[in-house]
Structures are given as C-alpha cells and as structure tokens.
TORSENU-831491 format. One record per residue: chain; y, x, z of N, C-alpha, C, O in turn; residue number from 1; residue in three letters. Coordinates in steps of 0.2 Angstrom, whole numbers, plus 5000, padded with zeros to 4 digits. Last residue first. Layout:
N
node mol->A&n_py->Y&n_px->X&n_pz->Z&ca_py->Y&ca_px->X&ca_pz->Z&c_py->Y&c_px->X&c_pz->Z&o_py->Y&o_px->X&o_pz->Z&seq->NUM&type->ALA
...
END
This chain:
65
node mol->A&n_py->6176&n_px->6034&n_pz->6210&ca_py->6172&ca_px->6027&ca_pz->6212&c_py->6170&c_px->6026&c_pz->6219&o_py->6168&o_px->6021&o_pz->6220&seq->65&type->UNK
node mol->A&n_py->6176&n_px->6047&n_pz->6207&ca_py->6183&ca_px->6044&ca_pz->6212&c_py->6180&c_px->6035&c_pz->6213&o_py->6183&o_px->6031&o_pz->6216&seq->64&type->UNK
node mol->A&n_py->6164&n_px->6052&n_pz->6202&ca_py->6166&ca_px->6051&ca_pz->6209&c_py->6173&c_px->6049&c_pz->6213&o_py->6175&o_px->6050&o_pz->6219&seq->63&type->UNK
node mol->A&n_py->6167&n_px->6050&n_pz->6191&ca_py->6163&ca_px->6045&ca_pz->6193&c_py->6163&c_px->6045&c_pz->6202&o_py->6162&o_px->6041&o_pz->6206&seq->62&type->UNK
node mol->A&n_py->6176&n_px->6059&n_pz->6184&ca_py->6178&ca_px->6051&ca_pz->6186&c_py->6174&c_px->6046&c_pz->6191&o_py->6176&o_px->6040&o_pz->6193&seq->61&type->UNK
node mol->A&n_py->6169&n_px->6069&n_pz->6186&ca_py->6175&ca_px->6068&ca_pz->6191&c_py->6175&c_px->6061&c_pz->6192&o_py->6175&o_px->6058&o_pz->6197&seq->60&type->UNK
node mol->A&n_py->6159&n_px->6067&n_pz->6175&ca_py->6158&ca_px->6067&ca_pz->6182&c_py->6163&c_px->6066&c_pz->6187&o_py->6162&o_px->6063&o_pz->6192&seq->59&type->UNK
node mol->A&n_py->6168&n_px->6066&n_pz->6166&ca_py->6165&ca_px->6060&ca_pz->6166&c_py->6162&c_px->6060&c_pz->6173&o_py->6163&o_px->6055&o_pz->6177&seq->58&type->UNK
node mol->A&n_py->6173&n_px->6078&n_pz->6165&ca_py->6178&ca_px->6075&ca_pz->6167&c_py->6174&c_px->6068&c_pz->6169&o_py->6178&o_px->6064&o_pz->6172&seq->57&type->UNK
node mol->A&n_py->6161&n_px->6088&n_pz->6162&ca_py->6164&ca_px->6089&ca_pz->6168&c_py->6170&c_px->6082&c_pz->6172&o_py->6171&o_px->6081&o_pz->6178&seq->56&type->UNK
node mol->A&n_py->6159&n_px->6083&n_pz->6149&ca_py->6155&ca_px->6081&ca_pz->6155&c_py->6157&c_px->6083&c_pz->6162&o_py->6155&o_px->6080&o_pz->6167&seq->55&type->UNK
node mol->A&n_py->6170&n_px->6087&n_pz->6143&ca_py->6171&ca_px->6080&ca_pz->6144&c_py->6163&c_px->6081&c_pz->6147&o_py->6163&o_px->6075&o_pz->6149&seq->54&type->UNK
node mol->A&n_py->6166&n_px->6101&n_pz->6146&ca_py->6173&ca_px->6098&ca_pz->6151&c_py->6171&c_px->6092&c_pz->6148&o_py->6169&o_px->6090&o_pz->6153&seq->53&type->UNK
node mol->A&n_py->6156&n_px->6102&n_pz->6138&ca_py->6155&ca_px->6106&ca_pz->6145&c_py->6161&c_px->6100&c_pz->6149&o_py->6160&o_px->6097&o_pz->6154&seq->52&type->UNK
node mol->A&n_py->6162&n_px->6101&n_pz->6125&ca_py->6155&ca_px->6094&ca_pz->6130&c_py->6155&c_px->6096&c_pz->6136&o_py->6154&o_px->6092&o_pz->6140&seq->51&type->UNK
node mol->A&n_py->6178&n_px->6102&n_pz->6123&ca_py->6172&ca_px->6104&ca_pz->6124&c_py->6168&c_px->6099&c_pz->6126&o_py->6169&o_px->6094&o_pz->6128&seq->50&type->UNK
node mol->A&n_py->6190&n_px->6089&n_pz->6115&ca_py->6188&ca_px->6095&ca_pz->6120&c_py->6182&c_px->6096&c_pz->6120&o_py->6179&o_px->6090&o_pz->6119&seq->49&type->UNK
node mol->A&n_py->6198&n_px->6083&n_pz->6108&ca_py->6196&ca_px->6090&ca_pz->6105&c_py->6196&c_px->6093&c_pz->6110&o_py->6199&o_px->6098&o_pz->6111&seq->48&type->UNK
node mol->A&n_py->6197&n_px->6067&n_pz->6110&ca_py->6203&ca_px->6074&ca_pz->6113&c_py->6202&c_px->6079&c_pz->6111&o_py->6207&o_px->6082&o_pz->6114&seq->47&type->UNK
node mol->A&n_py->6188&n_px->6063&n_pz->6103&ca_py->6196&ca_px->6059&ca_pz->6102&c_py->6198&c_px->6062&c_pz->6106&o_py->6204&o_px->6061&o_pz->6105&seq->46&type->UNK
node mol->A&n_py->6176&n_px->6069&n_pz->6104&ca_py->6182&ca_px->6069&ca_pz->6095&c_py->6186&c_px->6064&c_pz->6098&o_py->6188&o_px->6061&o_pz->6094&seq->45&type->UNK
node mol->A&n_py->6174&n_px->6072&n_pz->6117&ca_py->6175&ca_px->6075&ca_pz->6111&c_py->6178&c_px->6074&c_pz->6106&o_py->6183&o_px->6078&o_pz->6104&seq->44&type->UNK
node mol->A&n_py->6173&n_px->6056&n_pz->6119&ca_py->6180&ca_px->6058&ca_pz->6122&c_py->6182&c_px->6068&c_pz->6120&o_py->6187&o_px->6071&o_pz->6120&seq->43&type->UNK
node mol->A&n_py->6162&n_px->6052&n_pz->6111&ca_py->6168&ca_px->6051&ca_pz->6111&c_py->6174&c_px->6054&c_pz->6115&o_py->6180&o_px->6053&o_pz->6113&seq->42&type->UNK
node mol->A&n_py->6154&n_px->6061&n_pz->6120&ca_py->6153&ca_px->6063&ca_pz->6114&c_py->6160&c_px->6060&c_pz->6112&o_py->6164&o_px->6065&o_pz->6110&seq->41&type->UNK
node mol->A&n_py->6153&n_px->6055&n_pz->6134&ca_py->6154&ca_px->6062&ca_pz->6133&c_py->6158&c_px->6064&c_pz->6125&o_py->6163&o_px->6068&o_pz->6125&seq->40&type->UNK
node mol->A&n_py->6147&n_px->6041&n_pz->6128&ca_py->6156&ca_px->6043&ca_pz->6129&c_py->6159&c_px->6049&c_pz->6130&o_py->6164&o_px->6051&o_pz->6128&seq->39&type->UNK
node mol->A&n_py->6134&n_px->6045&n_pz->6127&ca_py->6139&ca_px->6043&ca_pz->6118&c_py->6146&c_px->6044&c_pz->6122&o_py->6151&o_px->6047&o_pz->6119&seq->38&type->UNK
node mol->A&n_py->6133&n_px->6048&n_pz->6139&ca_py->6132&ca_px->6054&ca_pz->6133&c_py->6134&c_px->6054&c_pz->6126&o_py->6135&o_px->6058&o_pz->6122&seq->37&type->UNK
node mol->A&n_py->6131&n_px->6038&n_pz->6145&ca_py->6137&ca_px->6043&ca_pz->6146&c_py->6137&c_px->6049&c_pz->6142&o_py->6141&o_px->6053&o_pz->6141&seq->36&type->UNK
node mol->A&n_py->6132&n_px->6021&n_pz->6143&ca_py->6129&ca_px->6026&ca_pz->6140&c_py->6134&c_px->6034&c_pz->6142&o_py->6140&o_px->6034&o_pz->6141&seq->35&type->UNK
node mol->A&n_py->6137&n_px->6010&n_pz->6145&ca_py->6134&ca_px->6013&ca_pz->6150&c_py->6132&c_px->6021&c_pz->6150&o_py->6130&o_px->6025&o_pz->6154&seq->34&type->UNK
node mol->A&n_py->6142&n_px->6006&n_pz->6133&ca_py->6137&ca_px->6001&ca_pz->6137&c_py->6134&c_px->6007&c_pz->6140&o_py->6129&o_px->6009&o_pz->6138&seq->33&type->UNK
node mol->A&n_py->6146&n_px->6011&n_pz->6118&ca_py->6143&ca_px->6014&ca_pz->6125&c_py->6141&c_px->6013&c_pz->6130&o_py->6137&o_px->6017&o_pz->6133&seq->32&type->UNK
node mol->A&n_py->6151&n_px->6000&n_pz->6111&ca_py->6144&ca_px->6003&ca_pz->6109&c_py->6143&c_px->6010&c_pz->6115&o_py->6138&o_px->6013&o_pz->6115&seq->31&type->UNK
node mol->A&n_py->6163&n_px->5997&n_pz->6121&ca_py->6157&ca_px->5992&ca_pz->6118&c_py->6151&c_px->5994&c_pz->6118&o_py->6147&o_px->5993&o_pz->6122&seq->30&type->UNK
node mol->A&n_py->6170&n_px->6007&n_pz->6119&ca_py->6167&ca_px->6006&ca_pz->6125&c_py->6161&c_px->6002&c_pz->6123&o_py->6155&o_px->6003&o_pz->6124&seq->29&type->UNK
node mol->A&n_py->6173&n_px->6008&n_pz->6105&ca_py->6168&ca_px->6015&ca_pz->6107&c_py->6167&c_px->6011&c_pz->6115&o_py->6163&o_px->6014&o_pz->6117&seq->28&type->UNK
node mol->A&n_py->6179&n_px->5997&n_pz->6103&ca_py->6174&ca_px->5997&ca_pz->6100&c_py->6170&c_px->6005&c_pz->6101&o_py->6164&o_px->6006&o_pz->6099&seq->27&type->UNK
node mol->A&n_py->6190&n_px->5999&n_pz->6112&ca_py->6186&ca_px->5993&ca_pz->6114&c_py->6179&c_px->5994&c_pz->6109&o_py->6174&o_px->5991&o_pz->6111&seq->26&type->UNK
node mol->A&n_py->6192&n_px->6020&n_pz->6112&ca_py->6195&ca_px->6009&ca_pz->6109&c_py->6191&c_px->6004&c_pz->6112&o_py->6186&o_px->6007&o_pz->6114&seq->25&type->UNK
node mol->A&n_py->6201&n_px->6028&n_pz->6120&ca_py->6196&ca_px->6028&ca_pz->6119&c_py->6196&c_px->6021&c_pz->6116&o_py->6200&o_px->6016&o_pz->6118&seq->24&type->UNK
node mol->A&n_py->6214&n_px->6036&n_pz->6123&ca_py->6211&ca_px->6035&ca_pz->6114&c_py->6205&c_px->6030&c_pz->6113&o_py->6204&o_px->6028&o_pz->6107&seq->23&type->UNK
node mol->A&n_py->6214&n_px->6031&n_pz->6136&ca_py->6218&ca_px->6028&ca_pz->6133&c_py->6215&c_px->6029&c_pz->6126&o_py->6215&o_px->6024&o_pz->6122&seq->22&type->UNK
node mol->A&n_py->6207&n_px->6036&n_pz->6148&ca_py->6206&ca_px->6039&ca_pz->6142&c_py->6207&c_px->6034&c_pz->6137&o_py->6203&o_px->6032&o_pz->6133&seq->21&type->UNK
node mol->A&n_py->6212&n_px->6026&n_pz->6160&ca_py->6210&ca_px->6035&ca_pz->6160&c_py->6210&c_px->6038&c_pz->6154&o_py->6213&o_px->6043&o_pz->6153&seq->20&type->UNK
node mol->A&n_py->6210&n_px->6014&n_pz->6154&ca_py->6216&ca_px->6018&ca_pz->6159&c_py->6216&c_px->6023&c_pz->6158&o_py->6220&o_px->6026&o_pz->6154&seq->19&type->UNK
node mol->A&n_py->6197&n_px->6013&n_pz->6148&ca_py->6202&ca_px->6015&ca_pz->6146&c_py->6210&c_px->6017&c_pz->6149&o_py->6214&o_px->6021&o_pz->6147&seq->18&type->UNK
node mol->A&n_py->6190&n_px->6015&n_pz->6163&ca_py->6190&ca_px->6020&ca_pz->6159&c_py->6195&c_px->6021&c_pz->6152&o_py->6197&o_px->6027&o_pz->6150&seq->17&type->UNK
node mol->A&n_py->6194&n_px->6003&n_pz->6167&ca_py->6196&ca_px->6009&ca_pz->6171&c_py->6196&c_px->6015&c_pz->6165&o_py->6201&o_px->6018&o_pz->6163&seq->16&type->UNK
node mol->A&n_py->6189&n_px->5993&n_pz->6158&ca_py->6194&ca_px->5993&ca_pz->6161&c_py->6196&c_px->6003&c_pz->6165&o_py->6201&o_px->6006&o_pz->6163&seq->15&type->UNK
node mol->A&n_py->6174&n_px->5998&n_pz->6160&ca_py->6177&ca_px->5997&ca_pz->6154&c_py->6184&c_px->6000&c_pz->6154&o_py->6186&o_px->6006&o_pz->6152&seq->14&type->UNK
node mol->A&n_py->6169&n_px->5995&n_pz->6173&ca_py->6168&ca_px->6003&ca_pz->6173&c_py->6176&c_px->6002&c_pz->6166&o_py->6182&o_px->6005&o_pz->6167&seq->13&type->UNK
node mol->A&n_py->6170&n_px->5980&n_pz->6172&ca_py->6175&ca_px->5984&ca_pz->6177&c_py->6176&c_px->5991&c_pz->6175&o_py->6181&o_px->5993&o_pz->6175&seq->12&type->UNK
node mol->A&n_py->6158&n_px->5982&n_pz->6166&ca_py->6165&ca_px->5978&ca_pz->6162&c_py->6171&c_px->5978&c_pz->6167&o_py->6177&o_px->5976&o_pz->6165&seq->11&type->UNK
node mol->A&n_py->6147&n_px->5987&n_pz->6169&ca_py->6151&ca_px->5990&ca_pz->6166&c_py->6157&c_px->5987&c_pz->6165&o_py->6162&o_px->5991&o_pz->6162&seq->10&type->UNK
node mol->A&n_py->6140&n_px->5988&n_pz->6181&ca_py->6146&ca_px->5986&ca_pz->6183&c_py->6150&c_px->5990&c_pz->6176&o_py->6154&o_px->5994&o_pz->6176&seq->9&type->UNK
node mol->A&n_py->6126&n_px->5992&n_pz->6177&ca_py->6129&ca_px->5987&ca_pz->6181&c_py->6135&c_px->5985&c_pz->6182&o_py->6136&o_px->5979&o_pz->6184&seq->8&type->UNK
node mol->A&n_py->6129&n_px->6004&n_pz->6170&ca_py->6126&ca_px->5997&ca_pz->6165&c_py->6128&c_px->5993&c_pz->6172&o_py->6133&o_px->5990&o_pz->6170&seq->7&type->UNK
node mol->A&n_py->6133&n_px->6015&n_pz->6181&ca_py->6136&ca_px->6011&ca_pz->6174&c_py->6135&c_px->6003&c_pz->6171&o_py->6138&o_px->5998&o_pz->6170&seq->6&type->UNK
node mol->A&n_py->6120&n_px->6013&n_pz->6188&ca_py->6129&ca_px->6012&ca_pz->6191&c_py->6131&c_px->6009&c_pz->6185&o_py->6132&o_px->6003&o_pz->6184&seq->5&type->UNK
node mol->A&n_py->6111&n_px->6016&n_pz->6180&ca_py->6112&ca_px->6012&ca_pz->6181&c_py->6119&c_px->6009&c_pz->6185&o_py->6122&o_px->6004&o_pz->6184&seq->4&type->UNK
node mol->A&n_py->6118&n_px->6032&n_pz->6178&ca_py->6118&ca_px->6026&ca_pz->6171&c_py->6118&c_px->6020&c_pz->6176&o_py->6123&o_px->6017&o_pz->6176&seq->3&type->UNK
node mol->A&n_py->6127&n_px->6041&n_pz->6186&ca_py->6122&ca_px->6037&ca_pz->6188&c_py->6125&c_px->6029&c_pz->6181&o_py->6130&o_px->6025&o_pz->6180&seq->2&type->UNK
node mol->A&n_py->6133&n_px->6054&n_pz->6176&ca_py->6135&ca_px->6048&ca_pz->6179&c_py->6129&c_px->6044&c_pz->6180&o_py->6125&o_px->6044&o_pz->6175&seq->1&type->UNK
END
C-alpha cells in the first residue's frame, strides 16, 4: 500500500477498513497510522491467515480505492 496515501487520508482509510476487517479494533487502527505492515501483521492474528494473503488482501483493498 502506498504509505503516504495512507497517512494522508487515514481516518477515512479507518472507517473502511474496519468495514472490511471487522476483528480489527479502534485501538489496532490507531497504533497503525498508516502503517501497512503492523496491519498485515494484525489481520494475521485476528484471522489466522498467512502474511503472503493478508498482504495480498491489503493490496486488493487498496486498489478498490
């Protein structure tokens, strides 16, 4: 994911991503501020899936933006 994309528009990016990844909480968005490799990391242990797929899926999302 284009980080700066992120950091800029994060508290939109917020919102949506919880849409999408529901386990995710206000306090793992918070501390990821844009960061796409702590959210990779979180969406690991809160769905028990690989890094390969939750970077595959972070990229997905970023291009439905």
């Amino acid at each position: 994911m284009n980080e700066d994309k992120i950091k800029g528009q994060w508290k939109q990016l917020a919102g949506k991503l919880k849409a999408k990844w529901g386990k995710l909480t206000d306090d793992d968005l918070k501390i990821a501020e844009g960061n796409s490799e702590y959210l990779a990391g979180k969406l690991q242990e809160r769905y028990g899936i690989a890094r390969d797929e939750a970077d595959k899926q972070i990229r997905d999302f970023d291009r439905l933006l």
